[in-house]
N, C-alpha and C positions, 0 to 999 in steps of 0.2 A: 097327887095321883101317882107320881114319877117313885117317889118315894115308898109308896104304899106296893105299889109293883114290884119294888126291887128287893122288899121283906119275902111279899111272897113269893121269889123266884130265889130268893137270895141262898134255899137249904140245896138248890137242884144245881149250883155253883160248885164246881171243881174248885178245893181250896184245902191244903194240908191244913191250918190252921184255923179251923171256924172261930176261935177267939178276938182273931185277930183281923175278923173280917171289918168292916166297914158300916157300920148300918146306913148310909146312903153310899150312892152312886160318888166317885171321885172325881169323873174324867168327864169331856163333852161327850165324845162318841159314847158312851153308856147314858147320859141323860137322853140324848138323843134317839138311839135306837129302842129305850123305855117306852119313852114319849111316841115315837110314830107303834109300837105294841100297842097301843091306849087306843089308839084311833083306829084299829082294825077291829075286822068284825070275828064271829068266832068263826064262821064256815073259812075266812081266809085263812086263820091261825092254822085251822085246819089241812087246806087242801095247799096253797100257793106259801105261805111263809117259806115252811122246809125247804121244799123246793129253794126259794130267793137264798135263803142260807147256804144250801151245798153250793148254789151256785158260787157263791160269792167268795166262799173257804175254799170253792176250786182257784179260781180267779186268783186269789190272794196267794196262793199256795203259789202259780206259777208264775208271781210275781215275786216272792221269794226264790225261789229256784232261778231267775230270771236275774234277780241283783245276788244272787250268792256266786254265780255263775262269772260275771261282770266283775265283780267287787271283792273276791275270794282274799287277794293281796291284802287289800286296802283292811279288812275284816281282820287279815292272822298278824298283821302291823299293828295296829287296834289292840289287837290283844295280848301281844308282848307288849308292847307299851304300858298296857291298862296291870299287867302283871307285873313289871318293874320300877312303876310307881309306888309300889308300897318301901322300893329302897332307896330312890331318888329323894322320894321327900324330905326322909331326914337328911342324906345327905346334904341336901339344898341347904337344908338350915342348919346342919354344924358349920358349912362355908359362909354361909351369913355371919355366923357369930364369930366365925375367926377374922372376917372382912370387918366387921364393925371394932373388934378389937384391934386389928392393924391400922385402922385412919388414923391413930393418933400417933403413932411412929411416924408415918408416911407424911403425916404435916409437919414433923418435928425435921425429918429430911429436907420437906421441902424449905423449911424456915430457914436451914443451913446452910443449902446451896445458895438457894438467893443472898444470905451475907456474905456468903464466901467469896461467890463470882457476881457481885455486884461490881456495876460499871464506876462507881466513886472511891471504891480500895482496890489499889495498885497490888496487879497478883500479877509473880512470872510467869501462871502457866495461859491467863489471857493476853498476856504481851508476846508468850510467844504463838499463841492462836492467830493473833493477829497477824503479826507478820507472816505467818504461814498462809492466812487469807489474800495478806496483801501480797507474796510473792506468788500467791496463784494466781491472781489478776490480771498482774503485769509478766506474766512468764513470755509473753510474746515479745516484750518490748527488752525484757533482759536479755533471751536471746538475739536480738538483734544489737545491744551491744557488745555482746560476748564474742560476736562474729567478724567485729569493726576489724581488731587485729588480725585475723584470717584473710581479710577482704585487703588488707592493708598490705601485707605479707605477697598476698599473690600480686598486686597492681606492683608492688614494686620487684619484684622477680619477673613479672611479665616486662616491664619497661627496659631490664638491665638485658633483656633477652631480647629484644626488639631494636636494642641499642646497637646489638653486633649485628643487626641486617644492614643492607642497602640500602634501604629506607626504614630509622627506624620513629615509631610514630611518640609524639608528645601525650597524647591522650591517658597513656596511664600513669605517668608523673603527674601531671595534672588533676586524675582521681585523686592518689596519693595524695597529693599535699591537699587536696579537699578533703577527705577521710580524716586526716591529721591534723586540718584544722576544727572538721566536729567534733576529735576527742579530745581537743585542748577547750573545746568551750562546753563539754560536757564537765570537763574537770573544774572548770570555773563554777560552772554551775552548782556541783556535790562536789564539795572541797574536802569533804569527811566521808564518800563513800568507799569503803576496801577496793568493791567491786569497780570503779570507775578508776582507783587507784592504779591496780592493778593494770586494768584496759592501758591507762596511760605509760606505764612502763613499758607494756609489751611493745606500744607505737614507738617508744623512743627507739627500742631496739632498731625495730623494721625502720624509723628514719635513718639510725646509724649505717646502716647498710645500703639507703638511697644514697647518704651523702660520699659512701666510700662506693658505691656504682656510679655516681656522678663525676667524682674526683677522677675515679679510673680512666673517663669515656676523655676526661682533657688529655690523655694521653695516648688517643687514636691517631691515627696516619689519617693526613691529609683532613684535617678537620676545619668546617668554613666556617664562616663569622659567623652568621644566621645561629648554626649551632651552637660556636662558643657562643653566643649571647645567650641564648634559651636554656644551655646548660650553667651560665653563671648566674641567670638569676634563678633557676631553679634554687642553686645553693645560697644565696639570698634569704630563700625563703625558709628551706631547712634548717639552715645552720645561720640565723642571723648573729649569733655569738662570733661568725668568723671576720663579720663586716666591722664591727666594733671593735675588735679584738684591739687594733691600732690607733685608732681615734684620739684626738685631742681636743674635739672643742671644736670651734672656727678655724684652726689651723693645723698642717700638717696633712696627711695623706687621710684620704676618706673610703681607700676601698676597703681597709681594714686587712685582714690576712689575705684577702680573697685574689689579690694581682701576685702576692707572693706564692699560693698555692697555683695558681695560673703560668705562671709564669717556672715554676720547677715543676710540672707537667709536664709541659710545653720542652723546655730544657730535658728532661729523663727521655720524652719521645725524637728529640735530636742525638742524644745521646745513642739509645736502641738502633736509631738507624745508620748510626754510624759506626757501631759496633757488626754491622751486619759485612761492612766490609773487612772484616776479619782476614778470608784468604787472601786479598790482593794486600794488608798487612802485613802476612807472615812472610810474603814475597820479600816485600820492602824491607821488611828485618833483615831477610836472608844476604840482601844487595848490601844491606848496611855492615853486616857482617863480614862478608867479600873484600867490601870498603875499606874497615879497621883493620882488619887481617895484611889486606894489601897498602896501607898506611905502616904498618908497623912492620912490615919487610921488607922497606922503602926508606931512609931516615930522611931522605928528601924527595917527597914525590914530583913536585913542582921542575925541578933539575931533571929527574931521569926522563927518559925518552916515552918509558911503557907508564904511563899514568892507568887511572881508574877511568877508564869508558863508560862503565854502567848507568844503568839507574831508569832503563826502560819499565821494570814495573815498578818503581817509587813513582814513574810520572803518573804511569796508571792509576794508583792510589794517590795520589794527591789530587789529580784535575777530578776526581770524582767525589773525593773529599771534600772540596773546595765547592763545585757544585754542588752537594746538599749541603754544607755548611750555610753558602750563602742563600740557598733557597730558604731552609729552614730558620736563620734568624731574621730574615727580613719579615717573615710568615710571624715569627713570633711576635715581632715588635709591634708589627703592624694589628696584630686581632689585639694584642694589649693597648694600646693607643687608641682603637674605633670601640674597645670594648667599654672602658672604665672611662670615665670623667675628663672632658677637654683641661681641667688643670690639674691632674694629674699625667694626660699625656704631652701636656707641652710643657711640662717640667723634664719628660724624657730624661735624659741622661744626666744632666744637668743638677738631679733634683736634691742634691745634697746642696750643693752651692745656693739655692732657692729656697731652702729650709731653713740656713743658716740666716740666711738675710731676712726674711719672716723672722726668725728669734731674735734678730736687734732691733728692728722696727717695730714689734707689737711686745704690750707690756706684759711682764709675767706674771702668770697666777701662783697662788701658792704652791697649788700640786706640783708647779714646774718646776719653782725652788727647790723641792725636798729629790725630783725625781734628777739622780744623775745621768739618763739616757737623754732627757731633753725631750723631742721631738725627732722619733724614727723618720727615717726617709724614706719615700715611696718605693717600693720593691725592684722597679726599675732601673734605680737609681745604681743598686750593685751587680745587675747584670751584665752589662759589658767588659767590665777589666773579666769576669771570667770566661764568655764568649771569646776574651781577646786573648787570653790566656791557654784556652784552649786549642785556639790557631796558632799561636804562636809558637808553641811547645811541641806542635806537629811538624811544622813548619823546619823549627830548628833543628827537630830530629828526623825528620828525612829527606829536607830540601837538599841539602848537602851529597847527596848520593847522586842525584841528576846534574851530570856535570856538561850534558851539551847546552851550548848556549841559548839556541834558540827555543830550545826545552825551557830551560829556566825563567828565559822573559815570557814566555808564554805562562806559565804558572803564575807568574810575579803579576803579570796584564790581570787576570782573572782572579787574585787575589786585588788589585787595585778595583776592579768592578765590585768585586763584594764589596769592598768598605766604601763604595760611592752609593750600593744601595742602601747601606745603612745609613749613610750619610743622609740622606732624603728623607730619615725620619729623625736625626739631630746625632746620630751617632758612628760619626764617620772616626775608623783607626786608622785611618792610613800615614801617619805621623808617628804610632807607636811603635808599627813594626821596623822604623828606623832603629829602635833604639835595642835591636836584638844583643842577649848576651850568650857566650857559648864559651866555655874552657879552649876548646878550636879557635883561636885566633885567627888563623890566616884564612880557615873555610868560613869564621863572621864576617869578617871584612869585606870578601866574595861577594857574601850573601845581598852587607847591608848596600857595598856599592854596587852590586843588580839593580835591588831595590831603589836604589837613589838614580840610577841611570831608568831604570822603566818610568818614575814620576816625572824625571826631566823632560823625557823623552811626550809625554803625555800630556804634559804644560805648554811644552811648545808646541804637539798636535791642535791641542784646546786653543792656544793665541791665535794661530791661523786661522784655523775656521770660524775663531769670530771677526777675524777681521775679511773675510772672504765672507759671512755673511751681513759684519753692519754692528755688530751686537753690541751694544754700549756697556757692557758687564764682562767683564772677564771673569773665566775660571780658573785662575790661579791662586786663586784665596786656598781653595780646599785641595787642588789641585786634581779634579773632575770635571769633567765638560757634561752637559746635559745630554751629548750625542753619544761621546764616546761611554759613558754608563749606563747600560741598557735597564730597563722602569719592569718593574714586574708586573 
């Protein structure tokens, strides 16, 4: 019926093509609206259909209007699009076809790289990836050893600077030689690293310069044991090459260089401060000048009546002389003696003679054989002939010029004191200055029977008073009494 309807309506069809038409219906909405035709009667065809149709072509109309309105974009996008598809498509497909012809390069690429930079053939430029990987990982850890000498630098510039206060603190020598012992066991560790290599040289520098700020500080004024101790094993610890330096085995001295670096410190800072008496020296020159001048326009001064009176500022420079001489060697002996090894300090002075006898009694090794020095003596050992040397040389050259008496035994008392303090630690001269020489014959003689009248004179103080106190010891042995030689 559907079909038979659509014949006979099909010529009253708007359609440029009537060839081309359809002889059925194509679509539902046309089966459909056939089909309810069928079912109406003719007066409805007549009077209501029309009607339903305008209505519904209004309707539809302002429902277009209504989405063209809405949709106007979306519609003129639509249609450049739907217009530029006629040149996309080929496009698409020449890029298909050069895609399908490039995979087979693009696998041949990939095939190469993968032999190339495979992880089982050794390439330099993945060993140097690597490392560049790995020194990106660890750049925090390399900075921090690259910092060690920095940190090392300043703890020992800070110490040497702390050193010239009043109080100065152990704390960063203590860093220090901690700092310098992680770079020496970083170096243990990477024995072939540059970078560690490196780190370790720069430490040695900055120790060089602790152990030459450490050596300096033994040549401060008025330095206490406490100190020298803490400063000698500091250098122990820096400079262990200085402890060994002298060593022999079971025998001979054991502080190694370190009582001899101690000990000319020690001596350079007696020296400095005896050099500080300069002007009451130049005085004493001048007297002694006075002296010879008035010797030599005299061919007998002893005879004439107007002798040499002088010698008030020789005395000046001598009793003060004489005071830090004996302060300052007693100072010495004594931190050397409480600082280093009871058998290196009770060899004291002695310690050549102690040596000597140790190499007859114990048997020799080969090395001893071959070495012609034998077994060095403890540093000690040659310190006094030139303490004594050095007094004595002063002594001879300007005792002479103080020619009052009581002046002189006073100088001579105070020189007996010194060498009773040094005597308390085994190294008493007072037997040597007997034995003064001087081209001055008759002003030695002077001198040495002073000096022989002040000892007498001291011995027989000494026997008294021990026999007024009881004392079953006499001090005549050495010829100091424990009263009359004042104890520092």
């Amino acid at each position: 019926m559907t079909d038979a309807l659509y014949e006979l309506l099909a010529p009253y069809l708007d359609a440029e093509d009537t060839s081309a038409r359809p002889a059925a219906p194509q679509d539902a909405t046309t089966s459909k609206y056939l089909h309810r035709l069928s079912t109406l009667s003719l007066q409805l065809l007549k009077d209501s259909e029309p009607q339903s149709l305008a209505q519904s072509s209004h309707s539809t109309l302002l429902s277009l209007q209504a989405l063209s309105n809405r949709s106007h974009k979306a519609f003129i996008t639509s249609s450049d699009n739907l217009s530029a598809l006629r040149t996309s498509i080929p496009r698409v497909g020449r890029e298909v076809h050069q895609l399908r012809d490039a995979i087979p390069k693009l696998d041949e690429e990939a095939v190469r790289f993968s032999s190339t930079y495979s992880k089982t053939v050794e390439n330099p430029i993945i060993e140097r990836r690597k490392k560049a990987m790995q020194l990106a990982r660890n750049v925090d850890r390399l900075s921090d050893i690259l910092e060690l000498p920095t940190l090392l630098s300043t703890a020992v510039s800070s110490a040497s600077a702390s050193a010239n206060t009043a109080a100065p603190s152990s704390t960063n020598y203590s860093s220090a030689l901690d700092l310098y012992a992680h770079i020496k066991r970083l170096q243990t560790l990477y024995p072939d690293s540059p970078l560690v290599k490196d780190v370790a040289l720069q430490a040695e520098d900055a120790m060089k310069d602790m152990t030459t700020n450490l050596i300096s500080s033994l040549r401060s004024q008025n330095i206490r044991l406490a100190a020298a101790m803490r400063t000698v094993g500091w250098l122990r610890r820096v400079a262990p090459e200085l402890e060994g330096l002298r060593k022999d085995g079971s025998t001979g001295a054991s502080e190694g260089a370190l009582g001899a670096i101690f000990l000319i410190s020690r001596l350079a800072n007696l020296v400095s401060t005896l050099e500080a008496l300069d002007p009451l020296r130049e005085l004493a020159d001048q007297e002694t000048r006075r002296r010879m001048q008035s010797k030599g326009n005299k061919s007998d001064p002893r005879s004439s009546g107007n002798t040499w009176s002088g010698g008030h500022q020789t005395e000046r420079y001598l009793k003060r002389y004489i005071e830090i001489y004996r302060e300052q060697t007693f100072a010495i002996v004594s931190l050397y003696k409480n600082i280093f090894t009871p058998e290196q300090s009770d060899s004291g002075f002695s310690a050549t003679t102690n040596v000597n006898l140790r190499a007859k009694s114990t048997p020799k090794k080969q090395s001893e054989k071959d070495d012609p020095l034998q077994v060095l003596p403890p540093a000690l050992a040659t310190l006094p002939m030139h303490l004594v040397t050095l007094l004595t040389e002063t002594l001879r050259t300007y005792l002479p010029n103080v020619q009052d008496k009581s002046s002189r035994e006073s100088l001579l008392t105070q020189v007996l004191y010194c060498a009773g303090s040094l005597g308390r630690l085994g190294g008493d001269f007072g037997m040597i200055l007997t034995l003064l020489d001087d081209s001055e014959e008759g002003e030695e003689r002077d001198m040495t029977y002073d000096w022989e009248e002040v000892m007498r004179k001291h011995r027989a103080l000494a026997g008294r008073l021990e026999q007024l106190t009881g004392g079953s010891t006499g001090a005549g042995g050495k010829g100091i009494s424990p009263i009359a030689s004042p104890v520092h």
